[in-house]
C-alpha positions as CSV (number, residue, x, y, z in Angstrom):
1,X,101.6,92.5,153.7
2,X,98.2,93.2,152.2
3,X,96.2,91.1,150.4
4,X,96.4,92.1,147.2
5,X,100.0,92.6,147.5
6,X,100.6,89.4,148.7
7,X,98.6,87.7,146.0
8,X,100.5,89.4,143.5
9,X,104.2,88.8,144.9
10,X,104.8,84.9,145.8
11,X,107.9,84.2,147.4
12,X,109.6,80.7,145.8
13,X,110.0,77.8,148.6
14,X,113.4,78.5,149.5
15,X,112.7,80.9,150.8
16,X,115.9,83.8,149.1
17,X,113.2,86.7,148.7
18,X,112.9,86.0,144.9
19,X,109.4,86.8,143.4
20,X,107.5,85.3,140.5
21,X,105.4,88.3,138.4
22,X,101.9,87.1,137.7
23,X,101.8,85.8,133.9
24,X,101.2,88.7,131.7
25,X,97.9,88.2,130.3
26,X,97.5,87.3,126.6
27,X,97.3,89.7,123.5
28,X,93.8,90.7,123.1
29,X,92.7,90.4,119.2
30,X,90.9,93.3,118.0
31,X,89.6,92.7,114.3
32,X,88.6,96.4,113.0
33,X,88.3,95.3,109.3
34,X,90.2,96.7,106.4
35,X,89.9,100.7,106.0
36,X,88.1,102.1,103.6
37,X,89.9,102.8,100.2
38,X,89.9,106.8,99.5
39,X,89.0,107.8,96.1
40,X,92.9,108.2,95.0
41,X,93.6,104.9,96.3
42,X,90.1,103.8,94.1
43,X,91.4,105.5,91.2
44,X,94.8,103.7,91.4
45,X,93.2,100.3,91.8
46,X,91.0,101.2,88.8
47,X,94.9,102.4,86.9
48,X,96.8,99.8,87.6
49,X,94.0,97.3,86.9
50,X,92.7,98.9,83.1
51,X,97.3,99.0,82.1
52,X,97.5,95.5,82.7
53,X,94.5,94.0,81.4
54,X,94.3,93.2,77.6
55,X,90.4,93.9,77.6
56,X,88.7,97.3,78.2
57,X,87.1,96.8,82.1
58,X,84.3,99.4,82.8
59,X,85.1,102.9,83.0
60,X,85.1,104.5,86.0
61,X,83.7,107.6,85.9
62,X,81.6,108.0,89.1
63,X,85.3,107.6,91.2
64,X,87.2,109.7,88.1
65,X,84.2,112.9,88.5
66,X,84.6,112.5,92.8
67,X,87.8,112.8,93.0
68,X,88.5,115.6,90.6
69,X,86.2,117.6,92.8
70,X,87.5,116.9,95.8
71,X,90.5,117.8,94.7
72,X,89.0,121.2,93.3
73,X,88.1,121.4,97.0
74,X,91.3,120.8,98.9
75,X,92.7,123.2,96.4
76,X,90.0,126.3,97.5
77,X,90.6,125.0,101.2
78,X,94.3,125.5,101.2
79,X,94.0,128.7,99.5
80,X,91.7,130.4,101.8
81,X,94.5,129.4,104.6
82,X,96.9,131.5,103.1
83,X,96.5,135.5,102.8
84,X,95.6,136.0,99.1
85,X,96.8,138.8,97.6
86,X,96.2,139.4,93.8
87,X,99.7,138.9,91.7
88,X,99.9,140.5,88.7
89,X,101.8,138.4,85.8
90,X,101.6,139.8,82.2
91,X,98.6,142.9,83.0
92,X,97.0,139.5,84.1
93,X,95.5,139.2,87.7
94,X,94.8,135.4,89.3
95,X,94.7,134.1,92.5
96,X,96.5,130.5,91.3
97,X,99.0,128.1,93.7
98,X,101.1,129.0,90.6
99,X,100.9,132.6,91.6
100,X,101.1,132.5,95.2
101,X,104.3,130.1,94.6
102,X,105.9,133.0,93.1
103,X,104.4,135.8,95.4
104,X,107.9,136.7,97.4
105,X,105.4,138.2,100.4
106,X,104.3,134.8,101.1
107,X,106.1,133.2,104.5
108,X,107.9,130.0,104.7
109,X,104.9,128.0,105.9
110,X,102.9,129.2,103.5
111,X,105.0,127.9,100.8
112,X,105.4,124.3,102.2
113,X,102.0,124.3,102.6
114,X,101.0,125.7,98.7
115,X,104.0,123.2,97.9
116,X,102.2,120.0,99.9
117,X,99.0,121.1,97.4
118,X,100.7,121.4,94.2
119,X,102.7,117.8,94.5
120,X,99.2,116.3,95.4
121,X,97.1,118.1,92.8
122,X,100.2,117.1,90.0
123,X,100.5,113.2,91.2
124,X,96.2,113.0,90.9
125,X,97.0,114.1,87.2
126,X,99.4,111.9,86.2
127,X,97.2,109.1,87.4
128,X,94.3,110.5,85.7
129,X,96.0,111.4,82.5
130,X,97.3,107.6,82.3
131,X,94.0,106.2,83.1
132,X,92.4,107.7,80.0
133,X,95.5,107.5,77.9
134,X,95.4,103.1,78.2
135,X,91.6,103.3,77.6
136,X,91.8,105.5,74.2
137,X,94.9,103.3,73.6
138,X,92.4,100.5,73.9
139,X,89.6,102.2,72.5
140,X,91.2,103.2,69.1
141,X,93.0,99.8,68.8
142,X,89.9,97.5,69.1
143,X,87.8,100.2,67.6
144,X,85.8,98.0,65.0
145,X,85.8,95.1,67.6
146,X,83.8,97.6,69.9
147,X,81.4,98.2,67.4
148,X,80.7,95.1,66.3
149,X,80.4,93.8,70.2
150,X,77.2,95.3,72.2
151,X,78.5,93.8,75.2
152,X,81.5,95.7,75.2
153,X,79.9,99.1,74.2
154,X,78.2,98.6,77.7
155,X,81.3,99.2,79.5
156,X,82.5,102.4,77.6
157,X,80.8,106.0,78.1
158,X,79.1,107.5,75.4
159,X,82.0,109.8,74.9
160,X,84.3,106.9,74.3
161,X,81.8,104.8,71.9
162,X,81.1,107.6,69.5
163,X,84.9,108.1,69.5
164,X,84.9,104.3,69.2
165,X,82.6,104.8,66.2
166,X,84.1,107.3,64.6
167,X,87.7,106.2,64.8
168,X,86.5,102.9,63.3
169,X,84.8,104.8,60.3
170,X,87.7,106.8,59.7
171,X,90.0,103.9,59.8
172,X,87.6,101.8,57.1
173,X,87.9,104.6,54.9
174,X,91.2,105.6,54.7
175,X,91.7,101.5,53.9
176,X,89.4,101.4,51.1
177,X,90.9,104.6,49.6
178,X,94.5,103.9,50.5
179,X,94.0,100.1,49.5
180,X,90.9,98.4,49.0
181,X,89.5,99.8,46.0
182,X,92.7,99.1,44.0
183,X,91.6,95.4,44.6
184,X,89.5,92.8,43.1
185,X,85.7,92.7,44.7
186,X,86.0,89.3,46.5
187,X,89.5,90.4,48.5
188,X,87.9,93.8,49.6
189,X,86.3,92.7,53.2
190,X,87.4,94.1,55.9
191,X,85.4,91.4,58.3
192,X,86.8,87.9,56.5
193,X,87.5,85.2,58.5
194,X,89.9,82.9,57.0
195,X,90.9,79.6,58.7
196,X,94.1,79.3,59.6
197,X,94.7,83.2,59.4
198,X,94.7,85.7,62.4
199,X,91.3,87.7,62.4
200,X,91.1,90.9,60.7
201,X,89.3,92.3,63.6
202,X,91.8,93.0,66.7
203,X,90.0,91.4,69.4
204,X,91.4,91.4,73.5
205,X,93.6,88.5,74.0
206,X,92.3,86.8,76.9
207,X,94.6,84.3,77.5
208,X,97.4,86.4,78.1
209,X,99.3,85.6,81.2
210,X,98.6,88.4,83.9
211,X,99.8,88.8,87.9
212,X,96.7,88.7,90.1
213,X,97.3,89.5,93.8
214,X,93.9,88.2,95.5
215,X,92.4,91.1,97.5
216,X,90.0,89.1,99.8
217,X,89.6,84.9,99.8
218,X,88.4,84.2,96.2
219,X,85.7,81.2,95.0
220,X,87.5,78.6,93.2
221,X,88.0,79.1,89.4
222,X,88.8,76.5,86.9
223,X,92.0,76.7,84.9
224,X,92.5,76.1,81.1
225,X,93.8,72.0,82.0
226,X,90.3,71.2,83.7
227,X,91.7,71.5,87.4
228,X,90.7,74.4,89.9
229,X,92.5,77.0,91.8
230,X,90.7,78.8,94.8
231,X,93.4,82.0,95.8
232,X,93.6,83.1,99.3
233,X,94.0,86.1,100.4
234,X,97.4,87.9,99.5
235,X,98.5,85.6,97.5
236,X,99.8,86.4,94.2
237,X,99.6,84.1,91.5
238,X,100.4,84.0,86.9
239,X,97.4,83.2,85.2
240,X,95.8,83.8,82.1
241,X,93.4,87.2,82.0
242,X,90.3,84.7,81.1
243,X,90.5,82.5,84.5
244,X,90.4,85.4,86.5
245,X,88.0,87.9,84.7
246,X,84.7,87.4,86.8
247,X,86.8,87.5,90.0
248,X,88.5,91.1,88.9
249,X,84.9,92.5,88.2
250,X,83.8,91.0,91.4
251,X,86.5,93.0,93.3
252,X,88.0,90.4,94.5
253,X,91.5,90.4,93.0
254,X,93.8,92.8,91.4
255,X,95.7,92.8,88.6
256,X,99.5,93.6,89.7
């Protein structure tokens, strides 16, 4: 027998021709890293995270503006795959998915594929369309707070703090008209702060209980009793919005 064979294939002492297979070597460990997040799975983070906070988190408009175009590109790119022929709907000629949807020259293939576009292009919207729907929800109801609270403007664009602005001007007047101006001087405020009595001013609640799914090993934080909690990775935890506010603008957590 050669060699290598025989080094491989041991018979056993007694000798009945049975043979022991070499240990199979151990599972190598390869460590690539987390992939990178695309811009729709960005934008979904950014969702999910703005829904179930009670503050207003930065806008973001950078991942919003990117991934709008690149959807305006994958549009044009499956387009120019498909033979365009000019449908006329109406005395009105485009070159739309809508159109070529209805075109009955287009193959079978061609319709999967403007179909694969169109579900793509629609689920993008709802996402987007949600996004800015909870931050004008959030906008218009802590409207005066905004104004009142520099650091807050900071995290709005300047299209959301003028409508910040102006909703909270329109809102003051229609009180005084509706109102305020039927009452006596001293009981007009709209800013009093009376002990004992909720604020007049809608400010976040920050000690609302939120789910927070830990992203990447966190720094400990401190709790509302004085202790501390340090959240590993994956773990999922109930916590008020307050403990866990630096670590969600850090990145390292998510709100779930």
């Amino acid at each position: 027998m050669p060699p290598r064979r025989a080094a491989l294939l041991d018979e056993d002492e007694d000798g009945d021709g049975d043979v022991r297979m070499p240990p199979a070597p151990g599972p190598i460990a390869l460590d690539w890293g987390a992939p990178p997040e695309t811009l729709l799975q960005q934008l979904t983070r950014h969702w999910l995270d703005e829904r179930h906070a009670p503050d207003i988190l930065p806008g973001r408009a950078d991942v919003l503006g990117a991934l709008l175009d690149h959807i305006r590109r994958q549009v044009r790119a499956s387009l120019m795959l498909v033979p365009m022929r000019r449908v006329t709907r109406g005395g009105a000629q485009t070159d739309t998915v809508q159109a070529l949807r209805g075109d009955p020259d287009s193959s079978e293939a061609e319709h999967a594929r403007i179909m694969l576009v169109q579900t793509e292009v629609e689920r993008v919207k709802f996402i987007v369309r949600s996004y800015i729907r909870t931050r004008l929800y959030k906008i218009e109801k802590f409207a005066r707070y905004i104004v009142a609270t520099p650091e807050l403007q900071e995290r709005l664009s300047q299209a959301e703090l003028d409508h910040a602005r102006r909703f909270a001007q329109l809102t003051e007047h229609h009180f005084r008209v509706s109102v305020l101006q039927a009452l006596p001087h001293h009981q007009q405020g709209l800013d009093d702060n009376t002990p004992f009595t909720p604020p007049m001013i809608s400010e976040p609640d920050k000690s609302r209980a939120v789910f927070v799914h830990a992203r990447d090993d966190c720094p400990p934080v401190r709790l509302p009793d004085g202790t501390t909690m340090q959240m590993q990775k994956g773990q999922i935890v109930l916590t008020p919005y307050a403990v866990v506010e630096q670590l969600l603008a850090m990145g390292n957590v998510e709100l779930v």
